[in-house]
N, C-alpha and C positions, 0 to 999 in steps of 0.2 A: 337431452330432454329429462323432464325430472315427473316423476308421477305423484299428484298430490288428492287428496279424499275428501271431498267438499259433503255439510249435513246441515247447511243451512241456507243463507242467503244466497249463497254462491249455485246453489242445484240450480237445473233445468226448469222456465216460467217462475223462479224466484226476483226478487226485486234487484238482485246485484249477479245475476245470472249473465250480464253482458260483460262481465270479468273476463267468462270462459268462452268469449265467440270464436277466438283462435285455436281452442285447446283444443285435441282429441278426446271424446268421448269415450273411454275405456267399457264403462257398464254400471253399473249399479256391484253394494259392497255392503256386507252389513258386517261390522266386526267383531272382535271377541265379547264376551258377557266382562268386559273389566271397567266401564266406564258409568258416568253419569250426566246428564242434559239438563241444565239448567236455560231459565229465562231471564236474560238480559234487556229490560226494558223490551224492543220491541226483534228480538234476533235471539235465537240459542247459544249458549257457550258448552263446552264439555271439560268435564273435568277428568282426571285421571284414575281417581278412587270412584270404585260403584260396582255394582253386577247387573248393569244395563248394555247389552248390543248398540249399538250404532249404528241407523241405518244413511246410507247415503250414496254418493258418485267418486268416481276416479277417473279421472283425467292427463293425459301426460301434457305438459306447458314447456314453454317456452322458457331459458331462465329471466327473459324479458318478461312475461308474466307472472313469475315467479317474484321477481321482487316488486311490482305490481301486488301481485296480491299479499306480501310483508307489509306493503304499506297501510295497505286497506283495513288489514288485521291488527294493525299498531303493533306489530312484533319489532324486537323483541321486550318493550313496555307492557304490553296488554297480555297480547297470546304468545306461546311459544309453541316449538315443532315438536314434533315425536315421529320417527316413523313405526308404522302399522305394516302388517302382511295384508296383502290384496291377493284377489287369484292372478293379478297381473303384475306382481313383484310387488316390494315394499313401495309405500306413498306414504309423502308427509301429511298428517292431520294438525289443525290446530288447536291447543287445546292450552287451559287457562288456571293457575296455580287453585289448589281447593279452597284454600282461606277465602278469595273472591264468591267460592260460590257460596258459602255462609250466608242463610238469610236467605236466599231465592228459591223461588219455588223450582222444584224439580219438574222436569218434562217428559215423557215416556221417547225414547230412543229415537223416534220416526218423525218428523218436523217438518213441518209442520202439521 
């Protein structure tokens, strides 16, 4: 099983929330002050430079939904992986080179 950090579409009553019908619900996570939340037409991306928390969910998946959700995320073209510290072990977050966020408006950590 693999444990991954959803702070967007992916969370609980989000529009692509039916990703996670199989997952385990770990808990909610907010992460270190190191990142940044940008607006992607209509979805958040996060970047890796910032002093923004992250708030969001973790989940342990399947690696059948695991690369499910590489798909969805256009990895490794669009997003790529990092793992984060959870209170529930390390989980992958995805998250998206900075040059991309250039230009977008910034979002406050919590998404929506």
């Amino acid at each position: 099983m693999n444990r991954v950090f959803v702070y967007g579409t992916l969370k609980r009553g989000q529009r692509n929330s039916h990703f996670m019908h199989c997952a385990e619900f770990l808990g909610q996570h907010r992460t270190e002050k190191n990142y940044s939340m940008y607006e992607f037409e209509n979805y958040p991306a996060v970047c890796p430079q910032g002093s923004q928390a992250i708030k969001g969910e973790v989940y342990h998946i399947s690696d059948r939904q695991f690369k499910m959700l590489d798909e969805l995320e256009w990895y490794p073209h669009f997003y790529q992986r990092i793992e984060i510290p959870t209170d529930w072990g390390n989980a992958w977050m995805y998250i998206v080179k900075f040059k991309l966020c250039q230009g977008k408006k910034q979002l406050p950590g919590d998404w929506p």
